[in-house]
N, C-alpha and C positions, 0 to 999 in steps of 0.2 A: 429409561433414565431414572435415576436418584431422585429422591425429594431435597428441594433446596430449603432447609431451612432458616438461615440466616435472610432471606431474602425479606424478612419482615424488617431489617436494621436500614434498607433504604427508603424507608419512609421518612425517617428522621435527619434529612438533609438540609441545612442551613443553607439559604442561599451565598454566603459568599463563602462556601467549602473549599478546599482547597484539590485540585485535582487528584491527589494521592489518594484521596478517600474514595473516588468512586474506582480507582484503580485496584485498592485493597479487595473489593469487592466484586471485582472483576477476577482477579488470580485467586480469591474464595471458590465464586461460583468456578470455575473450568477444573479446578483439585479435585471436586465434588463430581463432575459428570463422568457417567457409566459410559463404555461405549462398547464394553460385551469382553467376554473371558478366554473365550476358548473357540477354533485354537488360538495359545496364546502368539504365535506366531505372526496372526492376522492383527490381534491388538496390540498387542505390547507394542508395535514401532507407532503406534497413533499416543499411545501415552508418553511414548520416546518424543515424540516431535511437539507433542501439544506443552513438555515438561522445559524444551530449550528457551524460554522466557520471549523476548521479545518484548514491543514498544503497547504491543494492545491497541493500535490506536482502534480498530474500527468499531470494535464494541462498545468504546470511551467513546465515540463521537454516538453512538446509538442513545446510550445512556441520555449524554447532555443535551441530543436532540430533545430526548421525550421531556428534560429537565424544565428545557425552557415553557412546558406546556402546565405540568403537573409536578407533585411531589410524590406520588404513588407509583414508583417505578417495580412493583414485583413485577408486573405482569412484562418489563420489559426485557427483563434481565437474561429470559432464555432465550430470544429472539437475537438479541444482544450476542449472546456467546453463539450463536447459532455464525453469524461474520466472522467470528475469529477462527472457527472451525473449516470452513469454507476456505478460509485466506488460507490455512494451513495447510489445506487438499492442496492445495493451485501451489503452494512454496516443492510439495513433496512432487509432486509429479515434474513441475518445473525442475526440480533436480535431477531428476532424470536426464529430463530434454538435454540438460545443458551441462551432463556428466559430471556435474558439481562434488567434490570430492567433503567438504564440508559446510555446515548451516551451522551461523552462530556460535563459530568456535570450534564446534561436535561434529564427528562423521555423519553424514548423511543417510536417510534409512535404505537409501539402495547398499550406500558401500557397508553399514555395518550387518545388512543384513541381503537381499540381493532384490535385481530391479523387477523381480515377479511379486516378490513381498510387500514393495515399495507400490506397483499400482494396485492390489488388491485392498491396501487400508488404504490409500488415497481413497476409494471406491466407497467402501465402508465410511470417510471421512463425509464423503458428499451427503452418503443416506442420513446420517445422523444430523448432521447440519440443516436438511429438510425437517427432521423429526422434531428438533429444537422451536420450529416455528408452529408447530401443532396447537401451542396456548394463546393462540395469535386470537384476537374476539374475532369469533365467526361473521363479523359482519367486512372487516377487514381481511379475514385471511386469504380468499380466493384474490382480490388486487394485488398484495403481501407476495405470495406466492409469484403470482406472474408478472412484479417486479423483479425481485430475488432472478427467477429464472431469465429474464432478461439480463440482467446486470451479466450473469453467472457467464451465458453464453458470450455475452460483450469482454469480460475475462479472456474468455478462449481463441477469441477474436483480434483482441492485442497480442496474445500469446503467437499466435500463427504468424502473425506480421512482422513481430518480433523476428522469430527463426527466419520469415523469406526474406526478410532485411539480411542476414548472415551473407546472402548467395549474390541477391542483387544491386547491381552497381549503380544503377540511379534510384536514389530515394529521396525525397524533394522535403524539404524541411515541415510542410503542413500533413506530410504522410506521417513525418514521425510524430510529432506532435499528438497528431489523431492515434497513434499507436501506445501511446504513453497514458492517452486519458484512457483507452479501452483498458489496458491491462494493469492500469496501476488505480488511476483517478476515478475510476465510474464507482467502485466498490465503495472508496470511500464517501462517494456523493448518496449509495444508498443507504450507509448505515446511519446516516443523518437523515435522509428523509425516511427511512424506518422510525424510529427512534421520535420525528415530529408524530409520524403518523399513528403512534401506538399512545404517544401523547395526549392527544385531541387534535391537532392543530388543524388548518386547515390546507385543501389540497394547494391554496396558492402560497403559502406557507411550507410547505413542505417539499416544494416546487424550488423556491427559493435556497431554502436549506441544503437541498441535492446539489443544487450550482456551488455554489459555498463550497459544498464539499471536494466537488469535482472539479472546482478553479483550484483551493489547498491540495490537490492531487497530482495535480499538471506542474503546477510550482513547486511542490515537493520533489520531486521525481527528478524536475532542470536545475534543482538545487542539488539533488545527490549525482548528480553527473558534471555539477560543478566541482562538488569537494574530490569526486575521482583523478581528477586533475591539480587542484589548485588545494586541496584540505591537508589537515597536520599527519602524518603519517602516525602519531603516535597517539591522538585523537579520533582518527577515522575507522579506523575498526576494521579496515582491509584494504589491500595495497592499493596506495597512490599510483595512479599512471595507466592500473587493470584498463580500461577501456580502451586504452591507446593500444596498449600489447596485446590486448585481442582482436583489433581493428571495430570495435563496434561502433555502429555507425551512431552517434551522439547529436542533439542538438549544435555542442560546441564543434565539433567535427565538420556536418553539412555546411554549416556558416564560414565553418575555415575555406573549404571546397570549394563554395560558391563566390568568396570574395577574393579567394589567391591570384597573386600577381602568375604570369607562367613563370617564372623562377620559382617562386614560393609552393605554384603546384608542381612544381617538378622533384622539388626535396618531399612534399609530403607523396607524392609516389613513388619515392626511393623507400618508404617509410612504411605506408598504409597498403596492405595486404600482400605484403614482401615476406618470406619468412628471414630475419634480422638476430642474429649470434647475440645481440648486446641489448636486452631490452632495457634497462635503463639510457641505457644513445637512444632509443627510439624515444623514449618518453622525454626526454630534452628535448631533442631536435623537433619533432611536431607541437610541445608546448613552446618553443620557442617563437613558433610562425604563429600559435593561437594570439603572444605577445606582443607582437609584433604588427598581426590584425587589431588587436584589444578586441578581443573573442570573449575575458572573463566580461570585461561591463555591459556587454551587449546581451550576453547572459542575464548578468543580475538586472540589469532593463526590464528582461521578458519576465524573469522570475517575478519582480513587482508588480509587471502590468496584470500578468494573473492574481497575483495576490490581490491588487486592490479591488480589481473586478471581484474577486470573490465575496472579501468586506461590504460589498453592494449588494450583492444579495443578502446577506447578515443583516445589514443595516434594513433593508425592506421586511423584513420578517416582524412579526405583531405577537411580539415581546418584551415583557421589561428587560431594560437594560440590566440591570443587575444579574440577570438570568442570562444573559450572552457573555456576561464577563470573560465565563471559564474557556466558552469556543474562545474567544480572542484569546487569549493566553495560551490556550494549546496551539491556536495557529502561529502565535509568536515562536512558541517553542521551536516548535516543524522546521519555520524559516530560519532561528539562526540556528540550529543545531552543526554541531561539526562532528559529527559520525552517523 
């Protein structure tokens, strides 16, 4: 790895900063990291992927963890990018899986380069993202470590549940749920209790912080399966309706299933894993029945009720408030965002 120089500029952070700044500093350090030359073959599609931008969150939530402890964040900043690199692996190999033709706009590093290329820097993405935690204090690193490697495999573990959802027919709404925190939620519940823990804070502190992170994960996640349905097509960043045309079995989906009149379930099995000539008819007619249940408020219900469980663990955490501001406000964000 490079030396980070600039990492002496996050010592000088005011408490009510504004979240860009620690974001600046976030797309500083990743510009900066080496992750090897030759062949270029094997890195250039890691510099490909790590270059398509993206939201940051999990390193930003790593950051304001340690925020709330300390103002001396060098030592967390590699630990920091070490999640965004990880989150990266898991996006690239996931494209694979799910033969995704583009990420973020851009062809994806299977299609513009091929899927032997595409898991060999995934591979490479994993080693580096271990190597990133290297500066972790040795008194910390061995727990650090066999968090990480927990969380990682819990990734793998939404992943697989994910794809056996594709094939099977009964999936009970607490399966998906629990498929959602592994594969989406748990990561970002450890880059917050990373982030306490590099801090100072303490473990029940940082206990806290984890849930936080992993209730705004779960809500995150039934919010973007909300806008797939119900978001502005010209705001959401990709097609309205996708989950419906793919049949993927959704939060708002299982609820429709489980509350359908037999007429109502009879139209969504003319619908739901049919192959159907007109997929915008498909995307009517099954949001019609979601309307029809009121599928979206029962949604935004559950959406809140994790959110505010989440704010409950925030609020227990032994911090000043001025130091939590910035989570609240990125949890704002998360929730109303429309793309």
């Amino acid at each position: 790895m490079t030396g980070l120089p600039y990492l002496s500029l996050l010592n000088r952070i005011p408490l009510s900063v504004d979240l860009s700044y620690f974001s600046q500093q976030l797309s500083a350090g990743l510009a900066q990291l080496h992750y090897g030359e030759q062949p270029a073959t094997l890195y250039e599609p890691i510099r490909y992927i790590m270059g398509l931008g993206g939201k940051r969150i999990r390193p930003l939530l790593t950051l304001l963890g340690a925020h709330l402890f300390t103002d001396n964040l060098d030592p967390v900043l590699k630990p920091a990018l070490a999640t965004e690199v990880f989150h990266n692996f898991t996006l690239l190999h996931d494209d694979i899986m799910d033969q995704a033709p583009l990420r973020r706009g851009q062809p994806t590093v299977h299609e513009k380069w091929n899927q032997n290329v595409a898991i060999l820097s995934g591979d490479v993405m994993l080693v580096r993202a271990y190597e990133l935690f290297l500066d972790v204090p040795p008194h910390l690193l061995a727990h650090v470590l066999r968090r990480f490697s927990q969380t990682a495999a819990e990734v793998c573990e939404g992943q697989q549940w994910d794809m056996n959802f594709e094939t099977e027919t009964q999936v009970s709404i607490p399966q998906y749920l629990d498929m959602i925190r592994l594969k989406t939620a748990v990561l970002l519940g450890f880059a917050l209790e990373l982030g306490a823990l590099l801090g100072g804070a303490s473990q029940e502190d940082a206990d806290h912080l984890r849930q936080f992170g992993t209730g705004i994960g779960v809500a995150f996640q039934l919010r973007d399966d909300l806008l797939d349905v119900y978001g502005d097509a010209a705001t959401f960043g990709k097609r309205v309706g996708g989950d419906i045309v793919s049949d993927k079995k959704t939060f708002l989906l299982l609820t429709a299933q489980a509350q359908a009149s037999p007429t109502q379930q009879a139209v969504l099995a003319r619908h739901i894993g049919q192959p159907v000539p007109d997929a915008e008819a498909k995307v009517q007619a099954v949001r019609a029945i979601y309307d029809e249940l009121e599928i979206r408020p029962q949604t935004e219900a559950l959406i809140n009720d994790y959110f505010q469980d989440a704010l409950q663990h925030l609020e227990r955490v032994a911090a000043p408030e001025t130091r939590k501001e910035p989570l609240h406000r990125l949890a704002m964000q998360l929730m109303e965002r429309e793309q």
